[in-house]
C-alpha positions, 0 to 999 in steps of 0.5 A: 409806256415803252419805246419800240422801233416803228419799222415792222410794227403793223400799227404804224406806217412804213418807216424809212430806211432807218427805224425810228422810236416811238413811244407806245401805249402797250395797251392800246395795241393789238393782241396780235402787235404785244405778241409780236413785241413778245416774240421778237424783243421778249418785251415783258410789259408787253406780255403784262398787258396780255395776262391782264387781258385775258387772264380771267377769262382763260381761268374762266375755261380752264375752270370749266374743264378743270374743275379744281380752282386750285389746279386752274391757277396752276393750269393758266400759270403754265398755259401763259408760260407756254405762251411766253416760250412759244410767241415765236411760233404765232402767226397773224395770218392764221388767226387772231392772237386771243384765239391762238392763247386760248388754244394753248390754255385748252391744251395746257387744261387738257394736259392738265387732266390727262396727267390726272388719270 
Protein backbone atom coordinates (compact mmCIF):
# COMPACT_ATOMS: atom_id res chain seq x y z
CA UNK A 1 0.00 0.00 0.00
CA UNK A 2 1.11 3.53 -0.59
CA UNK A 3 0.03 7.05 -0.68
CA UNK A 4 -0.21 9.02 -3.85
CA UNK A 5 -1.79 12.51 -4.47
CA UNK A 6 -5.16 11.77 -6.44
CA UNK A 7 -4.53 14.83 -8.89
CA UNK A 8 -2.88 13.98 -12.33
CA UNK A 9 -3.68 10.19 -11.39
CA UNK A 10 -5.80 8.88 -14.34
CA UNK A 11 -7.47 6.45 -11.96
CA UNK A 12 -9.31 8.99 -9.95
CA UNK A 13 -11.43 11.81 -10.50
CA UNK A 14 -10.24 15.14 -11.00
CA UNK A 15 -8.96 16.44 -7.66
CA UNK A 16 -9.89 20.10 -6.33
CA UNK A 17 -7.36 22.80 -6.08
CA UNK A 18 -5.41 21.14 -3.77
CA UNK A 19 -4.20 17.18 -3.83
CA UNK A 20 -5.49 14.80 -1.66
CA UNK A 21 -3.82 11.28 -0.19
CA UNK A 22 -5.27 8.22 -1.04
CA UNK A 23 -4.20 5.00 -0.12
CA UNK A 24 -3.70 2.81 -3.35
CA UNK A 25 -3.42 -0.65 -4.15
CA UNK A 26 -0.23 -0.74 -6.57
CA UNK A 27 -1.35 -3.65 -7.78
CA UNK A 28 -4.67 -2.72 -8.74
CA UNK A 29 -3.53 -0.36 -10.91
CA UNK A 30 -2.83 -0.01 -14.51
CA UNK A 31 0.47 -0.58 -16.43
CA UNK A 32 0.02 2.48 -17.85
CA UNK A 33 -0.69 4.47 -13.86
CA UNK A 34 2.85 2.24 -12.11
CA UNK A 35 4.63 3.91 -15.10
CA UNK A 36 3.48 7.15 -14.39
CA UNK A 37 4.07 6.51 -10.52
CA UNK A 38 7.46 5.20 -11.77
CA UNK A 39 8.54 8.55 -13.94
CA UNK A 40 7.05 10.99 -12.02
CA UNK A 41 7.85 9.97 -7.99
CA UNK A 42 10.39 7.05 -9.16
CA UNK A 43 8.05 4.92 -6.75
CA UNK A 44 10.15 1.65 -6.25
CA UNK A 45 7.04 -0.25 -5.38
CA UNK A 46 5.54 0.85 -8.10
CA UNK A 47 8.24 -0.57 -10.22
CA UNK A 48 7.94 -4.03 -8.20
CA UNK A 49 4.66 -4.42 -9.06
CA UNK A 50 5.62 -4.04 -12.65
CA UNK A 51 8.60 -6.80 -12.57
CA UNK A 52 6.44 -9.10 -10.78
CA UNK A 53 4.07 -8.45 -13.67
CA UNK A 54 5.96 -9.25 -16.26
CA UNK A 55 9.13 -10.54 -15.51
CA UNK A 56 8.32 -14.02 -16.77
CA UNK A 57 7.21 -13.37 -19.67
CA UNK A 58 9.72 -11.11 -20.77
CA UNK A 59 12.15 -13.90 -19.91
CA UNK A 60 10.04 -15.70 -21.99
CA UNK A 61 10.95 -13.57 -25.31
CA UNK A 62 14.28 -12.58 -24.17
CA UNK A 63 15.02 -16.65 -24.07
CA UNK A 64 13.74 -16.97 -27.38
CA UNK A 65 15.82 -14.79 -29.11
CA UNK A 66 18.71 -15.10 -26.81
CA UNK A 67 19.05 -18.62 -26.53
CA UNK A 68 21.41 -18.72 -23.33
CA UNK A 69 19.48 -18.69 -19.92
CA UNK A 70 22.24 -17.42 -18.20
CA UNK A 71 22.71 -14.63 -20.74
CA UNK A 72 18.45 -14.00 -20.69
CA UNK A 73 18.71 -13.28 -16.96
CA UNK A 74 21.21 -10.53 -17.54
CA UNK A 75 19.16 -9.32 -20.63
CA UNK A 76 15.78 -8.93 -18.63
CA UNK A 77 18.05 -7.19 -15.41
CA UNK A 78 19.29 -4.72 -17.76
CA UNK A 79 15.79 -4.37 -20.15
CA UNK A 80 14.07 -3.52 -16.66
CA UNK A 81 16.80 -1.13 -15.82
CA UNK A 82 16.40 0.62 -19.14
CA UNK A 83 12.73 0.86 -18.06
CA UNK A 84 13.37 1.96 -14.53
CA UNK A 85 16.02 4.98 -16.47
CA UNK A 86 13.83 5.87 -19.28
CA UNK A 87 9.76 5.66 -17.73
CA UNK A 88 10.12 9.53 -18.09
CA UNK A 89 10.09 8.73 -21.85
CA UNK A 90 6.66 6.88 -21.95
CA UNK A 91 3.58 7.91 -23.15
CA UNK A 92 -0.03 6.43 -22.70
CA UNK A 93 -1.21 8.03 -25.97
CA UNK A 94 0.90 5.88 -27.86
CA UNK A 95 0.41 2.88 -26.70
CA UNK A 96 0.03 0.62 -23.93
CA UNK A 97 2.57 0.43 -21.00
CA UNK A 98 3.28 -3.56 -21.45
CA UNK A 99 3.82 -2.92 -25.22
CA UNK A 100 6.28 -0.25 -24.75
CA UNK A 101 8.69 -2.68 -21.77
CA UNK A 102 8.18 -5.32 -24.27
CA UNK A 103 9.78 -3.36 -26.70
CA UNK A 104 12.92 -2.29 -24.73
CA UNK A 105 13.17 -5.94 -23.60
CA UNK A 106 13.49 -6.88 -27.36
CA UNK A 107 15.99 -4.22 -28.16
CA UNK A 108 18.09 -5.05 -24.85
CA UNK A 109 17.99 -8.85 -26.28
CA UNK A 110 18.88 -7.53 -29.79
CA UNK A 111 21.71 -5.35 -28.17
CA UNK A 112 22.43 -8.40 -26.18
CA UNK A 113 23.16 -10.67 -29.37
CA UNK A 114 24.82 -8.04 -31.32
CA UNK A 115 27.34 -7.65 -28.72
CA UNK A 116 27.88 -11.25 -29.07
CA UNK A 117 29.15 -10.98 -32.73
Amino acid sequence: MTYVATRGLALSAPAPVAARLVAVDLSALSDEDLLELVAERRDGEAFEVLYRRYSRAVYAVVRRMVGDPGRSEDVVQEAFASVWRAARGYRRERGSGAGWMFAISRNAAADALRART
